[in-house]
C-alpha positions as CSV (number, residue, x, y, z in Angstrom):
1,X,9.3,-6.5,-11.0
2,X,6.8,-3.6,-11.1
3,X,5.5,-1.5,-8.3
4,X,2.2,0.4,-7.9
5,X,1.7,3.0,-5.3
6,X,-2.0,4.4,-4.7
7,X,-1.6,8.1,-4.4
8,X,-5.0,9.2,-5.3
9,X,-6.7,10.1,-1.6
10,X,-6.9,13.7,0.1
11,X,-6.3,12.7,3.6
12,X,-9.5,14.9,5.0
13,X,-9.0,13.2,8.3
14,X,-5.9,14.7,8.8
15,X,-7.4,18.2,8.5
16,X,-5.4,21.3,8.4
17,X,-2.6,19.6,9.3
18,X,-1.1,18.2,5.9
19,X,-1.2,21.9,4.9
20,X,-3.2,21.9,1.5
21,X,-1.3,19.1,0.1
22,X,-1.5,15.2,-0.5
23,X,-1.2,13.2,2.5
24,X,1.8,11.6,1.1
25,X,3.4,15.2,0.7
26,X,3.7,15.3,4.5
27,X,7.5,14.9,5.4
28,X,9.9,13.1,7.9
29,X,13.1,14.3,8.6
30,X,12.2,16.7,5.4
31,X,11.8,14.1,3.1
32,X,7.9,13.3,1.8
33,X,6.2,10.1,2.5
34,X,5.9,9.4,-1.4
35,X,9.6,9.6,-1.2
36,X,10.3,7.2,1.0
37,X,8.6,4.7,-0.8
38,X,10.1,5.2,-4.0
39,X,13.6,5.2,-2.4
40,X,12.6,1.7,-0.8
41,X,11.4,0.3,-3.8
42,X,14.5,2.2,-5.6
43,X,16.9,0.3,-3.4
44,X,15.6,-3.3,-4.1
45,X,15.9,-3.1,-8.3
46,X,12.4,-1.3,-8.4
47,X,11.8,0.7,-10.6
48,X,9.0,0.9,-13.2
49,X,6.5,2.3,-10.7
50,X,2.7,3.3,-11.3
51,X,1.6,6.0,-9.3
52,X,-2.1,6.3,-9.2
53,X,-3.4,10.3,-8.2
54,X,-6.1,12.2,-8.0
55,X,-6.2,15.0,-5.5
56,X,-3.5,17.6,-6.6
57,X,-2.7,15.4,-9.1
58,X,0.0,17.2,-11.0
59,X,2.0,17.5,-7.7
60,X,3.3,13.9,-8.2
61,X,3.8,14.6,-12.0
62,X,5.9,17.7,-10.8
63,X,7.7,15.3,-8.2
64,X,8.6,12.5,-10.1
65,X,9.7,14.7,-13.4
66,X,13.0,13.1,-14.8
67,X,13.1,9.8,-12.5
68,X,13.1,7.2,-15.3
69,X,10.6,4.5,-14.9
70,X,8.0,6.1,-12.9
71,X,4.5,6.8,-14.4
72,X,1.4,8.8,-13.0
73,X,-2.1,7.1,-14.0
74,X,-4.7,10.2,-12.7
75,X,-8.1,8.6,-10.8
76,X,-10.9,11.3,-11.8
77,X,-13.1,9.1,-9.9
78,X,-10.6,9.6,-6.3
79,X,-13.4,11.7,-4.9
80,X,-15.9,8.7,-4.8
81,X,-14.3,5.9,-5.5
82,X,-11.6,3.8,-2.4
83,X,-8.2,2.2,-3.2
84,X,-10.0,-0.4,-5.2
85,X,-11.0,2.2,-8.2
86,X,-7.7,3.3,-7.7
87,X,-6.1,0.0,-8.3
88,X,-8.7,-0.3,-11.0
89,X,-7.1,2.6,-13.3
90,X,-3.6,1.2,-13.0
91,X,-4.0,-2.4,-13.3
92,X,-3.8,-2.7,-17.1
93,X,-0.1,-1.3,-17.1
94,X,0.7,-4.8,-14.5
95,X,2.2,-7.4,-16.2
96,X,5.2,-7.8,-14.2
97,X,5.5,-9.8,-9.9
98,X,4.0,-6.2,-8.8
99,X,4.7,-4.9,-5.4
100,X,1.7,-3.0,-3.9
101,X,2.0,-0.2,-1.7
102,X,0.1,2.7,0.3
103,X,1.4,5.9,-0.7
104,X,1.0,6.9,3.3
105,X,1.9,3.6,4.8
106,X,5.9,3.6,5.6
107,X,7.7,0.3,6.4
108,X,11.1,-0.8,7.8
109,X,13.3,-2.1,4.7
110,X,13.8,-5.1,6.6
111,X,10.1,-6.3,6.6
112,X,10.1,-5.0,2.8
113,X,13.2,-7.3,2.2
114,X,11.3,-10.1,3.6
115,X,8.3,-10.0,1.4
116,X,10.4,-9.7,-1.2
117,X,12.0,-12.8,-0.3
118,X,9.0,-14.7,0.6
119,X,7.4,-17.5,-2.0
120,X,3.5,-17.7,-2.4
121,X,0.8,-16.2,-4.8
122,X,0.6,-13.3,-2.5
123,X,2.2,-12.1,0.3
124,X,1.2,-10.0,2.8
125,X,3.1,-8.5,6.1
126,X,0.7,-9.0,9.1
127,X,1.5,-7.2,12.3
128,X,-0.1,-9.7,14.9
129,X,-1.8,-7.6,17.6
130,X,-5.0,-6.4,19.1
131,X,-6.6,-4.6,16.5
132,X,-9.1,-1.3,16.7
133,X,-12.3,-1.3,14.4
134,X,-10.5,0.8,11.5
135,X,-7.8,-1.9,11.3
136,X,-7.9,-4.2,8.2
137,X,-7.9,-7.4,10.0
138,X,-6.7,-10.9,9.0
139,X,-7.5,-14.2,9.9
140,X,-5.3,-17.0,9.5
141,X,-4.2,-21.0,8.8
142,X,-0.9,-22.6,8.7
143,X,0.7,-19.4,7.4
144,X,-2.0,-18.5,5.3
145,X,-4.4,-15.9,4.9
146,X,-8.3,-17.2,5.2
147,X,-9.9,-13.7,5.7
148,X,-9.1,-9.9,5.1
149,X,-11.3,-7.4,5.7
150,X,-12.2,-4.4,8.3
151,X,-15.4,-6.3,9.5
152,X,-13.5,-8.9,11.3
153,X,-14.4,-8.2,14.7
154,X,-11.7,-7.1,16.8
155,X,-11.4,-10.3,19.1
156,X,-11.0,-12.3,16.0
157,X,-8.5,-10.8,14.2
158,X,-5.1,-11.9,14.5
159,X,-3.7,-9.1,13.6
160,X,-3.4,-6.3,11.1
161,X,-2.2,-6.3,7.3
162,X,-0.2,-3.0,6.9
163,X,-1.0,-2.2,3.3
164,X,2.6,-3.4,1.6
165,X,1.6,-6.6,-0.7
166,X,3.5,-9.0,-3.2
167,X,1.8,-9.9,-5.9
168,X,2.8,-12.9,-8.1
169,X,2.3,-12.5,-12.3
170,X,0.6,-15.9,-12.2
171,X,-2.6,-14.7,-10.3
172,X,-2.8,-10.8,-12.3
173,X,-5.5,-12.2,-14.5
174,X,-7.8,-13.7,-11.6
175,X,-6.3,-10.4,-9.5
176,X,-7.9,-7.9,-11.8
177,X,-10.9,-9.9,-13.1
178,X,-12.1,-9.8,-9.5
179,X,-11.4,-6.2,-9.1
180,X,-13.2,-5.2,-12.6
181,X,-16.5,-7.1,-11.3
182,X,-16.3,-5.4,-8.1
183,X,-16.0,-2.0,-10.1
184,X,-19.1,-3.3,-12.5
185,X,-21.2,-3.8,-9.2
186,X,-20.7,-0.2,-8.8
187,X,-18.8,-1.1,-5.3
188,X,-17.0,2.3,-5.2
189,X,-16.7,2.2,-1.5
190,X,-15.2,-0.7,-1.8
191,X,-11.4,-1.7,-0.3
192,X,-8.7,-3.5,-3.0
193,X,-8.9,-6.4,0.3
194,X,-12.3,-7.4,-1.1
195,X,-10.6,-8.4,-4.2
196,X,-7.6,-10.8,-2.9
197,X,-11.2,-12.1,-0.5
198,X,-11.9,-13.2,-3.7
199,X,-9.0,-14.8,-4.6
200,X,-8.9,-16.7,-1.7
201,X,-12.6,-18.1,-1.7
202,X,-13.0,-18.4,-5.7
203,X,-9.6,-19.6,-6.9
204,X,-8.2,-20.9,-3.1
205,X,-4.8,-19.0,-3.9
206,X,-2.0,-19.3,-1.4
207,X,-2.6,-15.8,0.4
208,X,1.0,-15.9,2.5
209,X,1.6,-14.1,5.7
210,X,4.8,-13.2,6.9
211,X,5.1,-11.2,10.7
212,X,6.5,-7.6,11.4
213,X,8.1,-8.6,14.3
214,X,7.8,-5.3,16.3
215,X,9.5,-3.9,13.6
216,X,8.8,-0.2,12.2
217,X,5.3,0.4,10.1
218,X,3.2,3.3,10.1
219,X,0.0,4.0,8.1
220,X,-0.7,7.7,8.4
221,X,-4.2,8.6,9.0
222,X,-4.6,10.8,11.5
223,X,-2.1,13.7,13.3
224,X,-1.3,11.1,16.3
225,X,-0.6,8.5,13.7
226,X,2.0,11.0,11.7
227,X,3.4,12.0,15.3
228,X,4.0,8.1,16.2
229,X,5.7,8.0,12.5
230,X,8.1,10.8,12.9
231,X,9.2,9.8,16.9
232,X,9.1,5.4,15.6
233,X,10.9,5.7,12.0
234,X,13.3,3.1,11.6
235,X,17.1,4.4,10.9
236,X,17.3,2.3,7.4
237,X,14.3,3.8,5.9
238,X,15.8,7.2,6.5
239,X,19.6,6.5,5.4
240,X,17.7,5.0,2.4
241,X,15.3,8.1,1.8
242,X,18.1,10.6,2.3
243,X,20.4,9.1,-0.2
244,X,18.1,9.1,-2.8
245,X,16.1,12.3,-1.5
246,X,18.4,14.1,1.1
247,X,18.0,18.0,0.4
């Protein structure tokens, strides 16, 4: 199994508080965001990761020199393109069941474990809840996943998809065909969801949910969404992280 972690963003609506630096550079407990992910995915076999960049780019070449299976693709285009050109410029190195992460989107290693362990063409944890306007919202049918997007209005969404995916081998081909027309319509703006949309209306691929369960996730956005992170983070993904990353 492969991972890919998109890296690329500068975080500008975090301001001055991420201190010149990727947004995944910000740290927990001492230990960076980026680095929790890699010690999650490090703990469950993991470990040819793909790390797409762009701003401050040769920080994460820096960070990840002499960790064996771990790559950095650089995204010239970060500045105007979303995740999806991000995705774009390390999908060719996929060829492997690929796990999908945010590089500043944390997760308990028990919801992690659990997509792991889940069947299904895709899968996708789903924190069921009333959702704000920014939230990427899901709609859903026996399990599955019928819609993704941020357009969803807010009182029909289910709930929100927290940016950790599974992605089976058998669907890569559809996966990034769908994601290279989107690219060749010059949709730059556009978010990697739009692809598995796609996926699910064009080739009616089994798009499985699986709950958080009020368990710990935290997409980092904002300095309110970093403070919630740093009270909320579970104990596991901190053990984990400081094994691997403890200074």
């Amino acid at each position: 199994m492969q991972a890919i972690i998109m890296a690329a963003g500068k975080g500008n609506r975090l301001g001055e508080f991420k201190k010149n630096a990727p947004k995944s550079f910000l740290e927990i407990n001492g230990i960076k965001l980026i680095e929790y992910n890699i010690a999650l995915l490090h703990a469950y076999g993991i470990n040819e990761i793909i790390i797409v960049t762009g701003y401050q780019n040769w920080k994460f070449e820096n960070l990840v020199q002499g960790i064996d299976g771990i790559q950095c693709v650089y995204n010239p285009f970060y500045e105007k393109t979303n995740v999806l050109g991000s995705f774009y410029m390390g999908q060719d190195y996929l060829t492997e069941d690929t796990v999908y992460i945010h590089a500043d989107t944390l997760c308990t290693p028990g919801i992690f474990k659990d997509m792991l362990d889940s069947d299904g063409d895709m899968v996708l944890p789903v924190d069921f809840k009333l959702c704000d306007e920014e939230a990427m919202k899901v709609r859903t049918a026996m399990g599955k996943v019928v819609e993704i997007s941020k357009n969803i209005p807010c009182d029909k969404g289910e709930g929100e998809f927290i940016g950790f995916t599974k992605i089976s081998r058998r669907i890569l081909t559809d996966l990034k065909q769908a994601v290279k027309k989107l690219m060749e319509l010059q949709r730059f703006g556009a978010y990697f969801e739009e692809a598995i949309q796609e996926l699910i209306d064009l080739h009616k691929y089994e798009i499985k949910v699986i709950e958080t369960n009020n368990r710990f996730w935290g997409e980092i956005d904002f300095k309110e969404d970093y403070e919630r992170a740093d009270a909320e983070i579970s104990n596991e993904l901190v053990l984990l992280a400081e094994k691997e990353f403890g200074r």
